[in-house]
N, C-alpha and C positions, 0 to 999 in steps of 0.2 A: 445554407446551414451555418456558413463563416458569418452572416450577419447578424443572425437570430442568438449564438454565440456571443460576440460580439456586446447585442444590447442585451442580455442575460448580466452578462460582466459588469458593464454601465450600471445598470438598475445596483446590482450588489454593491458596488461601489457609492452611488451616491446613498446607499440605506448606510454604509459604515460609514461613512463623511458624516452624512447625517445625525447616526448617533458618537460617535465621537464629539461633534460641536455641541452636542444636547448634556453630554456628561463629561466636562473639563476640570471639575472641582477635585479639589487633592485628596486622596485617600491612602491614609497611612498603614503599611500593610507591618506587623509584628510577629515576630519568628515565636515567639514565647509571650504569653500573660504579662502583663506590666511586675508584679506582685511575686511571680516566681524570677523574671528577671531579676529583681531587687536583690532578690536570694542568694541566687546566682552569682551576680554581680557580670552578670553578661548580658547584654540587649543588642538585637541586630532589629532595625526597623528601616523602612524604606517609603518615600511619598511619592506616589503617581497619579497621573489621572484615572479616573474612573473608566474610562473608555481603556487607557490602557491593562487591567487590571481584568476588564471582562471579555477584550479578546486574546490575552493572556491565556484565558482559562479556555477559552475555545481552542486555543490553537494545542494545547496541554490535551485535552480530550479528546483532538482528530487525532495525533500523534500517538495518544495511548489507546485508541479503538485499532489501526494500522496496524500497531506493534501486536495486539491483542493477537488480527485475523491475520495475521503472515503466523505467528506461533500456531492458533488454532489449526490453519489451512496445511504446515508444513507435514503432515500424514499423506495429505492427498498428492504433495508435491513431489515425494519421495517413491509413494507407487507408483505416479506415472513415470517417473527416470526410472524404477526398475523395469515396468511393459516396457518402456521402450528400447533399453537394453537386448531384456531378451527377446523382442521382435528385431533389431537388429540381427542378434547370433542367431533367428531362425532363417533370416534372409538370408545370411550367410551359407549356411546349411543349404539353404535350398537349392542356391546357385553353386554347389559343389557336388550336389548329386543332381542336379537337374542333366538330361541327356545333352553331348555335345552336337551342333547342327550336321555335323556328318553322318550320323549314325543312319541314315536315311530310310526313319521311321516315318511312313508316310499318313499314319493317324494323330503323331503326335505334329508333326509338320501341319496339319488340316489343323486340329486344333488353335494349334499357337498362332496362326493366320499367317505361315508362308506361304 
């Protein structure tokens, strides 16, 4: 399984090498319209490669899918710490009324398997 693993990794890695070396050309990323900057009189712009820019955005949209399904899923995470709470306090319970081994009941004895 650690191998197959392994070359799963590899394989992904040479397809991002891959395209990384296939898309090195600069690409200028601008916070605002050229046109409204002017307006403004404020311009933030930035040049990177292509490659960087498009796993940029993949990694921008694992990160906000993650965020998404931990918000979505926190309902479900919440009911089971309450079950399990109050299956806690019922164990507790039980073993406060459950009979002490002296009591020398010999049907509950057969049951509980002494």
């Amino acid at each position: 399984m650690r191998l197959i693993r392994m070359i799963i990794l590899a394989v992904v890695a040479i397809i991002l090498v891959t395209i990384a070396l296939a898309n090195r050309d600069p690409l200028t990323l601008r916070l605002l319209p050229e046109e409204l900057s002017r307006l403004l009189g404020f311009s933030w712009d930035i040049t990177l490669p292509v490659f960087a820019v498009l796993l940029g955005a993949v990694l921008a949209g694992l990160a906000l899918g993650f965020i998404w399904e931990w918000v979505r899923e926190h309902k479900h995470r919440a009911t089971a710490a309450a079950e399990r709470k109050e299956r806690q306090r019922l164990e507790q319970e039980v073993k406060k009324v459950a009979p002490s081994p002296n009591t020398g009941d010999d049907v509950l004895a057969l049951l509980e398997g002494r």
